[in-house]
One Martini backbone bead per residue (centre of mass of N, CA, C, O) as a GRO file, in nm:
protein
  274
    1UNK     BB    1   0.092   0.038   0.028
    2UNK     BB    2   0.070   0.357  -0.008
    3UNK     BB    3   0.075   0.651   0.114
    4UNK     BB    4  -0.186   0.753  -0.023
    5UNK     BB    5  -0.365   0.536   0.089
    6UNK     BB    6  -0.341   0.538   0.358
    7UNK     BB    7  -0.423   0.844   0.409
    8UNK     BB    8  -0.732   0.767   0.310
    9UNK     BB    9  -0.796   0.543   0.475
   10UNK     BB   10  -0.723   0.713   0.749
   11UNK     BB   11  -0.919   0.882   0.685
   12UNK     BB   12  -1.191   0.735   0.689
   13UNK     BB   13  -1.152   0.582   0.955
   14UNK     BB   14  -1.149   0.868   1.097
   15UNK     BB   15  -1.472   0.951   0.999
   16UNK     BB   16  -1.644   0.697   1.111
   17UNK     BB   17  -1.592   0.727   1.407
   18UNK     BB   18  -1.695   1.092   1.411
   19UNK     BB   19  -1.946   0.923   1.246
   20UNK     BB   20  -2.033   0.754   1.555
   21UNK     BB   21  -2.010   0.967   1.788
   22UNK     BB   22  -2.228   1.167   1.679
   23UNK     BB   23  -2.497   0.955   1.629
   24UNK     BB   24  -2.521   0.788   1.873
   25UNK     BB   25  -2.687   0.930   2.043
   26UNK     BB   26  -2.944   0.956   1.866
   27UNK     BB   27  -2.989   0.658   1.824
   28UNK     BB   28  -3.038   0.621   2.155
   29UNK     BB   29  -3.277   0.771   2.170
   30UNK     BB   30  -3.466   0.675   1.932
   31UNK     BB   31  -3.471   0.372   2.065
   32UNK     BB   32  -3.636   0.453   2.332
   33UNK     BB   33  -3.897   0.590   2.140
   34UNK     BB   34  -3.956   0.276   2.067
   35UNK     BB   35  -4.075   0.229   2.353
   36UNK     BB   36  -4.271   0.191   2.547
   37UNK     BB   37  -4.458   0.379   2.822
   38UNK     BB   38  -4.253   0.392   3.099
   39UNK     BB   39  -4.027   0.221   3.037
   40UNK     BB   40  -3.739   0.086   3.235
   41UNK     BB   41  -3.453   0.175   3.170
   42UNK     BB   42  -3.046   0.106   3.144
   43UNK     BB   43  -3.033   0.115   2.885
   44UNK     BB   44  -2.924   0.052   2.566
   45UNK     BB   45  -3.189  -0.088   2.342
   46UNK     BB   46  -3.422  -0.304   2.188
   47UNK     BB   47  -3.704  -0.325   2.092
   48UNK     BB   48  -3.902  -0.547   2.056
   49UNK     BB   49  -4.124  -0.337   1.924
   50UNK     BB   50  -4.186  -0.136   1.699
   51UNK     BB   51  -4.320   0.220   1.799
   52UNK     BB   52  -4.495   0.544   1.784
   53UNK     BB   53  -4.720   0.544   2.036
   54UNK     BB   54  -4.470   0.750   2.211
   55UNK     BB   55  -4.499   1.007   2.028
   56UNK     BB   56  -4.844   1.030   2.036
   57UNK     BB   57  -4.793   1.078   2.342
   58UNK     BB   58  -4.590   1.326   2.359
   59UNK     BB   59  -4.764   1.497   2.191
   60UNK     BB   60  -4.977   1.533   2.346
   61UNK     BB   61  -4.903   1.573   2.654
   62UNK     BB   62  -4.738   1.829   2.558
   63UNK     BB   63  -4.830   1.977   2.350
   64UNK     BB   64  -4.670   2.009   2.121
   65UNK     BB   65  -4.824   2.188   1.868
   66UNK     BB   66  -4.804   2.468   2.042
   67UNK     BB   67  -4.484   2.442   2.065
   68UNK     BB   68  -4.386   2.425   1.754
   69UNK     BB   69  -4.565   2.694   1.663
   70UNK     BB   70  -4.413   2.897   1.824
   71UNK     BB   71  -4.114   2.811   1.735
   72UNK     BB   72  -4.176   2.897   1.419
   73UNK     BB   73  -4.245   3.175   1.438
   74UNK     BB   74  -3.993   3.278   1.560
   75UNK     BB   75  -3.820   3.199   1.379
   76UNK     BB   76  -3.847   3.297   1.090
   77UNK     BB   77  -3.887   3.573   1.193
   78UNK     BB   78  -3.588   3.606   1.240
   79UNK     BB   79  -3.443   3.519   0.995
   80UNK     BB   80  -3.586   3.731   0.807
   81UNK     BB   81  -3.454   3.979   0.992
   82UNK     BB   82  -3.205   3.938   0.931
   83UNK     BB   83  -3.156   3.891   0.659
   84UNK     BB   84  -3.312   4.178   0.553
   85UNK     BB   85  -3.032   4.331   0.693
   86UNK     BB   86  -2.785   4.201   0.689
   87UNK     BB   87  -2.749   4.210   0.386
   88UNK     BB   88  -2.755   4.550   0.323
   89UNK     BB   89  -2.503   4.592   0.570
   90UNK     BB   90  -2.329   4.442   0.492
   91UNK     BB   91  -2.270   4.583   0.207
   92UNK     BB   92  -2.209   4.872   0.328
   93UNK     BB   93  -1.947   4.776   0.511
   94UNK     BB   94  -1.801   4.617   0.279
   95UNK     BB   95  -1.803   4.840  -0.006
   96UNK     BB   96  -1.827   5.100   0.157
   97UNK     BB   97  -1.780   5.455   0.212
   98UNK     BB   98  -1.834   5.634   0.557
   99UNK     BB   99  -1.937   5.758   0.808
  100UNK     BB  100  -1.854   5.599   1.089
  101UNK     BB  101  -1.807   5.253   1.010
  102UNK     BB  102  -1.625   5.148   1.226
  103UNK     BB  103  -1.788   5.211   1.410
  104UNK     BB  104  -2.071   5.082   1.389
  105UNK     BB  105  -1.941   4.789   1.370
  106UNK     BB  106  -1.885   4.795   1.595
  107UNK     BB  107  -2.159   4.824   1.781
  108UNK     BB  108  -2.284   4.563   1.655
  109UNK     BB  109  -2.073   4.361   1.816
  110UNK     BB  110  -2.157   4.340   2.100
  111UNK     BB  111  -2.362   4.113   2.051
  112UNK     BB  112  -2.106   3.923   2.056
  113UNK     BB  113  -1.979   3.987   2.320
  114UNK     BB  114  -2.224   4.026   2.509
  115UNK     BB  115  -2.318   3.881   2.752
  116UNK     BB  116  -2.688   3.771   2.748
  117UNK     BB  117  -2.679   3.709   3.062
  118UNK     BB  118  -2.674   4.029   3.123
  119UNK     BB  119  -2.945   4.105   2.929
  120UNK     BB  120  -3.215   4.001   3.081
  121UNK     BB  121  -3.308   4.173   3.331
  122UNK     BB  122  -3.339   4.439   3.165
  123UNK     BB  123  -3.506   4.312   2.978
  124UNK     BB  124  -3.738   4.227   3.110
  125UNK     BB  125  -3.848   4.513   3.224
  126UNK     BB  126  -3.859   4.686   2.972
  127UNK     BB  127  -4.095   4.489   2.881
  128UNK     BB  128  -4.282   4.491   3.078
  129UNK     BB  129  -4.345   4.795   3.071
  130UNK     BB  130  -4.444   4.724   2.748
  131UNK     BB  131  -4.590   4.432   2.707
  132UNK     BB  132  -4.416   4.201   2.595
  133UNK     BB  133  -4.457   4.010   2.793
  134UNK     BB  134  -4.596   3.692   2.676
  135UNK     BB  135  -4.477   3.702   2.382
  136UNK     BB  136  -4.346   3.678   2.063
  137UNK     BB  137  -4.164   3.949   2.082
  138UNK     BB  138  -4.021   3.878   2.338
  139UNK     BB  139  -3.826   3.710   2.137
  140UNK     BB  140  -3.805   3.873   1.852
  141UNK     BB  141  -3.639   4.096   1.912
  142UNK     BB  142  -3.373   4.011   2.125
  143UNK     BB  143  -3.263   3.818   1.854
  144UNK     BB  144  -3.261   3.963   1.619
  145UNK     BB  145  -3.021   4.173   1.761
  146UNK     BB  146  -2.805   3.900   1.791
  147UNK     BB  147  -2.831   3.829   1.470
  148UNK     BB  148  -2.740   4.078   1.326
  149UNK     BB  149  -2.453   4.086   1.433
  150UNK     BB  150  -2.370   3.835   1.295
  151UNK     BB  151  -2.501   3.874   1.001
  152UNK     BB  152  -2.321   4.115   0.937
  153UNK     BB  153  -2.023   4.004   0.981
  154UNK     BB  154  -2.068   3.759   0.746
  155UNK     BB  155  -2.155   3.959   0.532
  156UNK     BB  156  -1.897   4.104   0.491
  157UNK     BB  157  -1.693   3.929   0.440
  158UNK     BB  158  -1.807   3.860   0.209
  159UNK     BB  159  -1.813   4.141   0.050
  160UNK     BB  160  -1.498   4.130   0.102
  161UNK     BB  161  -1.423   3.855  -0.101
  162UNK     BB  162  -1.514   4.029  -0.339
  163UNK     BB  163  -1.440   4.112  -0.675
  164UNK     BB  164  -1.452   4.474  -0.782
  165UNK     BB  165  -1.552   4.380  -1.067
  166UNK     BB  166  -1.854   4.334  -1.061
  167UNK     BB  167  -1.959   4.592  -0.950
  168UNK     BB  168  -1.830   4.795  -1.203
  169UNK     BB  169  -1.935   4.659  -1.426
  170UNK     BB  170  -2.266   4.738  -1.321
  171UNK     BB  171  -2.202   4.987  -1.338
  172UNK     BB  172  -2.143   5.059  -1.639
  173UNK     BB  173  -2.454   4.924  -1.703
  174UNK     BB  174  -2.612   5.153  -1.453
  175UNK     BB  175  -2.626   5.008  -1.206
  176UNK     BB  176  -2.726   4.988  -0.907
  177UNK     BB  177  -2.664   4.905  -0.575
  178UNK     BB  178  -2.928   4.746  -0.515
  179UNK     BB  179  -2.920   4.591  -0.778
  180UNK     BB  180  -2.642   4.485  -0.741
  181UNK     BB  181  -2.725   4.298  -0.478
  182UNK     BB  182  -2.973   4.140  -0.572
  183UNK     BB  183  -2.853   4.056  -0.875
  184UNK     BB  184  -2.509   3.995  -0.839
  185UNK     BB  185  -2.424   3.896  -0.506
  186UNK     BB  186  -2.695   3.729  -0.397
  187UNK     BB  187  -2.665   3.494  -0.569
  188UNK     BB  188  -2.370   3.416  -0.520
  189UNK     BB  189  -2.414   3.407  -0.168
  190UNK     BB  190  -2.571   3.205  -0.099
  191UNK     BB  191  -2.436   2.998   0.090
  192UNK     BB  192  -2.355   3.239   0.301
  193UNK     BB  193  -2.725   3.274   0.355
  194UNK     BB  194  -2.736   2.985   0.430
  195UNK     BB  195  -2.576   2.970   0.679
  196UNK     BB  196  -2.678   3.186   0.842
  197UNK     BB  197  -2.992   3.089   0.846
  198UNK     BB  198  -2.891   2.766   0.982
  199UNK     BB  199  -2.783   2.928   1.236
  200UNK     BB  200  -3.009   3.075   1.327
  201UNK     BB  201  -3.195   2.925   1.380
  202UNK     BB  202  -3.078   2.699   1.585
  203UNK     BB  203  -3.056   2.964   1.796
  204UNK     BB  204  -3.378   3.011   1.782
  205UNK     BB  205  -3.473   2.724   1.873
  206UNK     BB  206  -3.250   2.652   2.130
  207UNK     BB  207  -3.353   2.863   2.306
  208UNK     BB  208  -3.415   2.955   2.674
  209UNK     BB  209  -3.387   3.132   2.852
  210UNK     BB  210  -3.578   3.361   2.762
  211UNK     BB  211  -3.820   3.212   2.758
  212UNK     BB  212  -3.830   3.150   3.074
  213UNK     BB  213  -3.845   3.438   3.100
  214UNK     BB  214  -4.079   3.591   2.938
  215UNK     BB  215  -4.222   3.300   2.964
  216UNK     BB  216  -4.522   3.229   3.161
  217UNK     BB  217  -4.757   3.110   2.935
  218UNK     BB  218  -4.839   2.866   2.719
  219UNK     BB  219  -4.905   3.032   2.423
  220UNK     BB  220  -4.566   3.089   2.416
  221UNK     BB  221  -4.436   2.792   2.426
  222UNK     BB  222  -4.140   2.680   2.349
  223UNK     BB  223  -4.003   2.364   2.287
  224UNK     BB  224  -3.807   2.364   2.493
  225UNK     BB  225  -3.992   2.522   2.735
  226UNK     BB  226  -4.155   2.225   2.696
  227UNK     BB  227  -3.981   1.993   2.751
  228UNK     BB  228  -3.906   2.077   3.068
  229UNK     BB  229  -4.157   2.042   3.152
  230UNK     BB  230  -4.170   1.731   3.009
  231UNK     BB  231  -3.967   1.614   3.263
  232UNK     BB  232  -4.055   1.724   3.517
  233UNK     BB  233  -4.306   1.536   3.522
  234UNK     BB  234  -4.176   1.288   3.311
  235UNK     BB  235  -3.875   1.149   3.406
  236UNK     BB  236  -3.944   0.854   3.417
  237UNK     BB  237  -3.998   0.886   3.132
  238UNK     BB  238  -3.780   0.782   2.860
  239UNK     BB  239  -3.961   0.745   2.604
  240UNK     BB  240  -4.099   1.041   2.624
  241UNK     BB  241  -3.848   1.194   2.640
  242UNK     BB  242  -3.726   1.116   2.407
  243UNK     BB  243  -3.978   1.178   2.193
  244UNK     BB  244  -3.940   1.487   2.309
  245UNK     BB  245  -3.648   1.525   2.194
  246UNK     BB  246  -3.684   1.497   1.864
  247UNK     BB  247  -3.917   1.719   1.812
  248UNK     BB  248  -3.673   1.918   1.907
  249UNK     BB  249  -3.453   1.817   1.678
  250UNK     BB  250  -3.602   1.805   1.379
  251UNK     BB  251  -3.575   2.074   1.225
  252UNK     BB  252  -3.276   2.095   1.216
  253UNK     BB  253  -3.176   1.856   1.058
  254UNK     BB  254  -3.372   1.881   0.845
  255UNK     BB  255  -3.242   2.139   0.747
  256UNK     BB  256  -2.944   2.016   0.727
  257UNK     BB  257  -2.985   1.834   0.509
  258UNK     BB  258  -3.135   2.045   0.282
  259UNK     BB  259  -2.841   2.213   0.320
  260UNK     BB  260  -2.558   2.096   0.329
  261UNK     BB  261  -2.428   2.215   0.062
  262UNK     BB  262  -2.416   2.504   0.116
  263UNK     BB  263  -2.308   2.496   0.417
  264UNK     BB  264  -2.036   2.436   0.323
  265UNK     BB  265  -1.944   2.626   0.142
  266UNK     BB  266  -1.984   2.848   0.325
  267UNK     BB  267  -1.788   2.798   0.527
  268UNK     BB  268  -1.542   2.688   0.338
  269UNK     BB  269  -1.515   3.009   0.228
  270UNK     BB  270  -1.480   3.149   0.504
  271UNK     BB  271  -1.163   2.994   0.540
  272UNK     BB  272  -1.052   3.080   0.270
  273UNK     BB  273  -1.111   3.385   0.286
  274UNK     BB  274  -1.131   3.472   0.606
   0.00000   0.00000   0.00000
């Protein structure tokens, strides 16, 4: 076996590994979930026969139905709203030159420094005195402003990774910057707009802390604070609580599924271009 075969075989694997422990622990989840409901388990094992009907427990008791329609309602808003400013925010402090552009862009980057942690509890008073709290604005609104620091970030660099030739040439075809912006360059960086989409929706579903401070009425309780609560009620049910957490993990797996080849694209440009 030649060097080259070798370094090959043993890239495989170690990638068959990596994705061996990777999914391991879902696969458990997943066969746990196929046991009857109460069922108690001691390990990872085969249920005698295959059966939905834990699942079809735990979306009824769990009441998922309007726990996983609040969390779809907020993540797409948040989604929606980043996606629409962040880039072409990110493409005027890419592409252009404005007073104080330096300062106003560390100013939005606050958000991914300031831990969020830090700003809960005068959110939550500020939002309160507002009649925010209970509501699904009371989550769309302080996600979309730490996505957006994000967001802003991701396209900035994606448009200053782009060769002013593109640019150039459309502007002297008379194109304006606007229309540049949505027919020339938004369609080139689809794999960098769906990697931050798939990135923000992830954070923005699997979020808790806000919920769990923000919401306290059951009609706006999101998947992940609707979790918390049924296993705290069923925690000895382990195919039950199985059942409620791939249901809350299957939209995420979902989306990057159907979208993993632009996403590894954007990733992989963004780390060859710095």
């Amino acid at each position: 076996m030649n060097t080259g075969s070798f370094e090959r075989t043993a890239t495989q694997v170690m990638l068959a590994l990596f994705a061996v422990l990777a999914l391991a622990p879902l696969v458990v989840v997943v066969l746990a979930a196929m046991h009857p409901s109460g069922t108690l388990l001691s390990g990872a094992g085969l249920p005698d026969s295959f059966s939905l009907a834990t699942f079809r427990t735990a979306w009824d008791e769990g009441g998922f139905s309007q726990l996983m329609t609040s969390s779809a309602i907020v993540a797409v808003t948040v989604v929606a709203l980043t996606t629409v400013l962040s880039i072409p925010a990110g493409y005027a402090f890419g592409t252009m030159r404005f007073p104080f552009a330096d300062l106003l862009f560390y100013v939005i980057l606050t958000g991914i420094v300031v831990p969020f942690e830090s700003l809960i509890v005068p959110l939550y008073y500020s939002f309160r005195n507002v009649g925010l709290t209970d509501s699904y604005w009371g989550l769309i609104l302080p996600q979309t402003g730490l996505s957006i620091s994000f967001g802003v970030f991701w396209m900035r660099a994606f448009f200053r990774s782009l060769p002013p030739e593109l640019s150039d040439a459309a502007r002297v075809d008379g194109a304006t910057s606007w229309r540049i912006l949505w027919r020339v360059l938004v369609p080139i960086g689809r794999p960098a707009i769906v990697t931050m989409v798939l990135l923000v929706f992830m954070w923005t579903w699997n979020e808790f802390l806000l919920a769990l401070v923000m919401i306290s009425d059951q009609t706006h309780r999101t998947a992940p604070l609707g979790l918390s609560a049924f296993q705290s009620r069923y925690g000895v049910d382990i195919p039950g609580v199985s059942a409620a957490a791939v249901f809350v993990a299957a939209p995420v797996v979902i989306l990057y599924v159907l979208t993993q080849r632009q996403f590894l694209r954007g990733m992989l440009a963004g780390s060859i271009k710095g």
